[in-house]
C-alpha positions in Angstrom: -35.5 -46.7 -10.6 -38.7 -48.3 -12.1 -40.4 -49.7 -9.5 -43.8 -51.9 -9.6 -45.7 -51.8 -5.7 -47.7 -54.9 -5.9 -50.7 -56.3 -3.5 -53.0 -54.5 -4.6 -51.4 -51.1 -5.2 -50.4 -50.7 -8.8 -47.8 -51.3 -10.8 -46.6 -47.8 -12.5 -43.8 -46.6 -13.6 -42.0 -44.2 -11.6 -41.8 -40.9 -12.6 -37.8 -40.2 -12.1 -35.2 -38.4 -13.7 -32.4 -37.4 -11.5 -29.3 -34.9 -11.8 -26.3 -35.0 -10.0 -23.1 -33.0 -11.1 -19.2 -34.9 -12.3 -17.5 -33.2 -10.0 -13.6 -33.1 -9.1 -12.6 -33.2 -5.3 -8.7 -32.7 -5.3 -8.1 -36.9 -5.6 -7.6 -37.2 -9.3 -9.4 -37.7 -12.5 -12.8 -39.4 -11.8 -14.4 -39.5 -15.4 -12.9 -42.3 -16.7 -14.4 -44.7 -13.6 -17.8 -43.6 -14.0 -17.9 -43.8 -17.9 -16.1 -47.2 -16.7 -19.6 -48.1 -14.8 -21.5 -46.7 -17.3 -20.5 -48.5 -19.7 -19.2 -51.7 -18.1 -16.3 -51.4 -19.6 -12.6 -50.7 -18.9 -11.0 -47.8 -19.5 -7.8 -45.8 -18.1 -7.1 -42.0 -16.9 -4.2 -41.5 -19.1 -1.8 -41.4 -15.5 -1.7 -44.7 -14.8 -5.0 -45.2 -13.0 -7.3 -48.2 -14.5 -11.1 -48.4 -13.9 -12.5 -52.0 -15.0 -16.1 -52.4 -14.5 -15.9 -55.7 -17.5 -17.2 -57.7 -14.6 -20.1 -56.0 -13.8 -22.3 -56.9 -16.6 -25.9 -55.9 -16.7 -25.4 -53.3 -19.3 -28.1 -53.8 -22.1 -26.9 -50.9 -24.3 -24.3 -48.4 -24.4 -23.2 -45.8 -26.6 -21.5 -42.5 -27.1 -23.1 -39.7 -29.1 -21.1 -36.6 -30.1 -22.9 -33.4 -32.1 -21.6 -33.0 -35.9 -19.3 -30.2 -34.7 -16.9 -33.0 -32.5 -13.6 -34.2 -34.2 -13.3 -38.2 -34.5 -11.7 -38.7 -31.2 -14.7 -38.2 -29.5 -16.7 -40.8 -31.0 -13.9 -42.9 -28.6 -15.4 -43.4 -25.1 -12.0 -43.5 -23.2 -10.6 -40.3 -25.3 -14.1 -38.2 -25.1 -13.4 -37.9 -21.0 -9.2 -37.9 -20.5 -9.3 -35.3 -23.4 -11.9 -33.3 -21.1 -10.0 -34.0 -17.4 -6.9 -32.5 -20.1 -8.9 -29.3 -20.6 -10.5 -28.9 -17.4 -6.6 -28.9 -16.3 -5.9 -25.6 -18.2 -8.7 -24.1 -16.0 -8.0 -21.8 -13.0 -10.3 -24.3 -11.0 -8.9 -27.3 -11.8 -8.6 -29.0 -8.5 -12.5 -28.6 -8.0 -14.0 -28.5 -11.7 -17.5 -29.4 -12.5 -17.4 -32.0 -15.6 -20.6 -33.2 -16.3 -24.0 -33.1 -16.0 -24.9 -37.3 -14.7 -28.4 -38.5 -14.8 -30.0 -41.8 -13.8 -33.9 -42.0 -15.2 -36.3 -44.9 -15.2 -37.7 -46.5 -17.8 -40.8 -47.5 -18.5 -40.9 -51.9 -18.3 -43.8 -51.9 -20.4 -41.7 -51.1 -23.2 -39.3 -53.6 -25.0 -35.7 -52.7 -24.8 -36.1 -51.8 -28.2 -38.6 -48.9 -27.9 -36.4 -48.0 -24.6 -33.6 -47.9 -27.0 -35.0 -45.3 -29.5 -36.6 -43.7 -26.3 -33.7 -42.5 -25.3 -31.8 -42.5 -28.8 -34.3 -39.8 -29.4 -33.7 -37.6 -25.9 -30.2 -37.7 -26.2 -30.7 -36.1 -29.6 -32.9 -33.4 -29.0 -31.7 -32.7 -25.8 -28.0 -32.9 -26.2 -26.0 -33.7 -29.5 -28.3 -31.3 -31.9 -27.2 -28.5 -29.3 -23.7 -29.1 -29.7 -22.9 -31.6 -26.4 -21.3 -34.8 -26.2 -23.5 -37.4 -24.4 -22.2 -40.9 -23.0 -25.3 -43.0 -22.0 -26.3 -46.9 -21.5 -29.4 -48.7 -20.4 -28.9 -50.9 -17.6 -31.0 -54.1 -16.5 -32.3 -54.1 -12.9 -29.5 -55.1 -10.1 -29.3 -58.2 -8.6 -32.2 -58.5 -5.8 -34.3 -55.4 -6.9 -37.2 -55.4 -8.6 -36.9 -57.2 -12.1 -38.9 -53.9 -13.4 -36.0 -51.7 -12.8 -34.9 -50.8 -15.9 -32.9 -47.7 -16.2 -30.5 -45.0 -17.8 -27.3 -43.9 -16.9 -26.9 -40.3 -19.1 -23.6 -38.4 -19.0 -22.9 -35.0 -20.4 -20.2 -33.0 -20.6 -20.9 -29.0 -19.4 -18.3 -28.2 -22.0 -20.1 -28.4 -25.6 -18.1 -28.9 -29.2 -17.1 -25.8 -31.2 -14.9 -25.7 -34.4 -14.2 -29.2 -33.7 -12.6 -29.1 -30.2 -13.8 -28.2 -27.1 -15.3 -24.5 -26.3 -13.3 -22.2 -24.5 -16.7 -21.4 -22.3 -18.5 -23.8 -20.5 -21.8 -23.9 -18.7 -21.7 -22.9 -15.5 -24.9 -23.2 -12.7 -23.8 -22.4 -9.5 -25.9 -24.7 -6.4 -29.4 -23.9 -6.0 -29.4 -21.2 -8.3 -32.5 -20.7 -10.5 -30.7 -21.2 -13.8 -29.4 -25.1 -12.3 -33.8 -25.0 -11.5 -35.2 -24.4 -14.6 -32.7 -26.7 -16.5 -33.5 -29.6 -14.5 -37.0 -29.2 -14.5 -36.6 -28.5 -18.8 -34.8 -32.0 -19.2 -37.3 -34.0 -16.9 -39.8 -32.1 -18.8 -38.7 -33.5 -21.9 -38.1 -37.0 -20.9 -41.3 -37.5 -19.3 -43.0 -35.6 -22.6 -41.1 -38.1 -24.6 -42.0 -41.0 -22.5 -45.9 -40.4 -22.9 -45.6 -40.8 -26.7 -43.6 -43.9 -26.4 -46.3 -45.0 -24.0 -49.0 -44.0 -26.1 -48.0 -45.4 -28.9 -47.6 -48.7 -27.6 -51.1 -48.7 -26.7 -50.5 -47.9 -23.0 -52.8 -45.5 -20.9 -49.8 -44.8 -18.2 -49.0 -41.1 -18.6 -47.0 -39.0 -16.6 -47.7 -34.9 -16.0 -47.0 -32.1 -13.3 -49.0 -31.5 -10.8 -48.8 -29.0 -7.9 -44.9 -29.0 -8.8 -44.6 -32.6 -8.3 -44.2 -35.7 -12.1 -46.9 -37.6 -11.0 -48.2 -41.1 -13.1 -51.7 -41.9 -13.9 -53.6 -44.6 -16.2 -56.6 -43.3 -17.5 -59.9 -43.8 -15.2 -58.6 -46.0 -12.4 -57.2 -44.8 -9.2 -53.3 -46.0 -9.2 -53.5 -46.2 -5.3 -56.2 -49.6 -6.1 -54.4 -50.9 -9.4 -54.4 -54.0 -9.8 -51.2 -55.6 -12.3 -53.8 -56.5 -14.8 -54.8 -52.7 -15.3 -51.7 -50.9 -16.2 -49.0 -53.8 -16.9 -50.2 -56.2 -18.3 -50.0 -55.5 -22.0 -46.2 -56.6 -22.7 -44.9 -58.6 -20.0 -43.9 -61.6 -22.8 -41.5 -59.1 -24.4 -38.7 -59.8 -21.9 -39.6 -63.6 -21.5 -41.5 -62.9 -18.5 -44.7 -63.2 -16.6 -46.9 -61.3 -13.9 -46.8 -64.7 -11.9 -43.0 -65.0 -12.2 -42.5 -61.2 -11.0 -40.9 -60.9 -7.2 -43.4 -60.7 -4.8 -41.5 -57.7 -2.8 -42.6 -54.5 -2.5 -39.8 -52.1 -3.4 -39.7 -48.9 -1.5 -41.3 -46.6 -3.4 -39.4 -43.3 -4.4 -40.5 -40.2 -2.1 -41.1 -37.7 -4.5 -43.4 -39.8 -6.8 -47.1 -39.0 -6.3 -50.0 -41.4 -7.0 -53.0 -39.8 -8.1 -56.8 -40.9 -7.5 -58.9 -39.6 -10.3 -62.0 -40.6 -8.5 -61.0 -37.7 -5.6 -61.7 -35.2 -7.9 -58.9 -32.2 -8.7 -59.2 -30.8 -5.2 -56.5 -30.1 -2.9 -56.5 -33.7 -1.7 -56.7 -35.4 -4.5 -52.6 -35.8 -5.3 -50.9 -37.2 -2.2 -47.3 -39.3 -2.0 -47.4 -43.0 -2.2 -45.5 -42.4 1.2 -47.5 -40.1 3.1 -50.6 -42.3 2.5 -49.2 -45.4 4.0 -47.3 -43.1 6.7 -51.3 -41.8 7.6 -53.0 -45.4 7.2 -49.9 -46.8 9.3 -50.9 -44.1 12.2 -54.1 -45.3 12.2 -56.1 -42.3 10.4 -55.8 -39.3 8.0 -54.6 -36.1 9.0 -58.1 -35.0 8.5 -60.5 -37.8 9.4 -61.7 -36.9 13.1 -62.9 -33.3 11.0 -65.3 -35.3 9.0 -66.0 -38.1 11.1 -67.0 -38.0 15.1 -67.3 -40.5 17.2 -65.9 -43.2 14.8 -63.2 -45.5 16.0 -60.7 -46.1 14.0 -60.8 -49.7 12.5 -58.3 -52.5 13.9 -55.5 -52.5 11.0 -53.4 -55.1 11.5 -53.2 -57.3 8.6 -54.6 -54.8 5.8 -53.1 -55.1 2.0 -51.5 -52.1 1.4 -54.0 -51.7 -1.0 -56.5 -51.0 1.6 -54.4 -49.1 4.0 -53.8 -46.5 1.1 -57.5 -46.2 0.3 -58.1 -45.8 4.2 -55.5 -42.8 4.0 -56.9 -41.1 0.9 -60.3 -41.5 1.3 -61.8 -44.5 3.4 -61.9 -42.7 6.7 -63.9 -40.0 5.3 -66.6 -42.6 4.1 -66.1 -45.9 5.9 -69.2 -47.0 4.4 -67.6 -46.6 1.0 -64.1 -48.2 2.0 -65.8 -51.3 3.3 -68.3 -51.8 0.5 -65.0 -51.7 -1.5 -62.9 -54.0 0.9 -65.4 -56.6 2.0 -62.8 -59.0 3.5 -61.8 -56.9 5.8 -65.2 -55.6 7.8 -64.6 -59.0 9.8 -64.0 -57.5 13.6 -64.6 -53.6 12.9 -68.3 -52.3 13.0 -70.3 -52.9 9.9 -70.8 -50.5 7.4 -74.2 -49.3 8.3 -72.9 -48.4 11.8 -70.0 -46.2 10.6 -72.2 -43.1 11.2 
């Protein structure tokens, strides 16, 4: 999910596109539910069984794209997936079939729902349809008590892609934790985060998102995301959706552990890309996992009460230069030794 961390951290969009698989477990058809949620809608298995999500509401957008090689009934939500469950019968694994590729991504909340919209309108299509899948996807608002920056995409694709205009006999297969199920994952999040950086850009944003060490990490251009303020990344569009900075929740969401927040100041060394997590884990304990190397004989400050602001900055570079964390958090050199004593 999107997620803003506020008090002084940043507010960023997350850097998230997940995969899971549609798979069968001996209970039944199961497409026709999560299309169901997908969608908000109601639709049936074709047995009997009825999945109504109608009440759900918070679907902003929904739609069902198909590649120029589909017949017409797949342009029909409901028919795309019992027509699939009908194939998947004639299988010699039917009982345990894999159906679909499903993945949840954030969006980016500085963009209207508009630019979201063709956002996606235009991963879908390079991604999916102009290579011959089916794609069932919807942009849902953020859920009731989360963050109101949560906006996201629900993306479903069948493994099975169109041919002749039915479904092919052959259909993808990537066994668990196999290199080919790798690289595929890593060449859609690729893509969506590639495609999310134009959209950003060309609104005028500096957020970006890139790989780094292995890990999608997000950045704005020459300020260290682990000080952000709202002002310096967010700011630019929070009208569009009727909203203000002051009217956002004051929570801090949990951030998501494999998002990384980068501090350009640190430089490109080894150090200079840690989790969001592990920083506040460190500043939590007290002290970085390096600081006693570069600093003897310094006690470590009295935390209680720190913005977690500050207690990331400790983690990531404060306790290597206390002089330099206090010059930068004032406020808080009240009852710890002053800043020319720190050495």
């Amino acid at each position: 999910m999107v997620f803003a961390v506020t008090e002084g951290l940043c507010l960023l969009t997350i850097a998230l596109l997940k995969h899971h698989f549609l798979r069968r477990d001996g209970t039944g058809p199961k497409s026709h539910a999560h299309a169901a949620y997908l969608s908000g809608t109601k639709l049936d298995d074709g047995h009997g069984r009825t999945a109504d999500f109608t009440p759900k509401g918070g679907i902003l957008h929904a739609e069902v794209w198909v590649p120029k090689e589909a017949p017409e009934w797949a342009k029909d939500r409901g028919e795309l997936w019992r027509r699939l469950e009908a194939r998947e019968d004639k299988t010699t694994r039917a009982a345990k079939a894999i159906l679909a590729h499903k993945f949840i991504g954030a969006l980016p909340h500085e963009l209207s729902l508009e630019e979201n919209i063709r956002y996606i309108k235009d991963f879908v299509r390079e991604q999916f349809t102009r290579k011959g899948y089916a794609a069932d996807w919807a942009i849902h608002a953020p859920d009731p008590g989360s963050d109101s920056r949560n906006y996201h995409v629900h993306i479903m694709v069948p493994l099975r892609k169109f041919e002749n205009g039915d479904w092919a006999k052959k259909k993808d297969r990537f066994p668990t934790n196999s290199p080919a199920l790798s690289l595929y994952i890593k060449e859609k999040q690729g893509a969506f985060f590639h495609l999310q950086n134009r959209y950003l850009q060309k609104n005028g944003l500096s957020t970006s998102i890139h790989r780094h060490h292995g890990k999608w990490i997000v950045t704005a251009d020459g300020e260290s995301s682990a000080s952000q303020t709202a002002l310096a990344v967010s700011a630019a569009h929070p009208a569009r959706r009727g909203q203000t900075l002051a009217a956002q929740p004051s929570t801090t969401p949990k951030p998501a552990p494999n998002v990384t927040i980068t501090n350009p100041s640190l430089g490109s060394g080894a150090n200079s890309s840690r989790s969001l997590k592990d920083l506040l884990s460190h500043a939590k304990r007290g002290t970085s996992s390096n600081s006693n190397a570069v600093i003897r004989g310094f006690k470590t400050p009295n935390q209680k009460g720190w913005p977690p602001g500050a207690l990331a900055d400790w983690a990531a570079w404060g306790s290597k230069n206390p002089r330099r964390f206090f010059a930068r958090w004032p406020e808080l050199s009240a009852g710890n030794p002053s800043p020319g004593s720190h050495f």
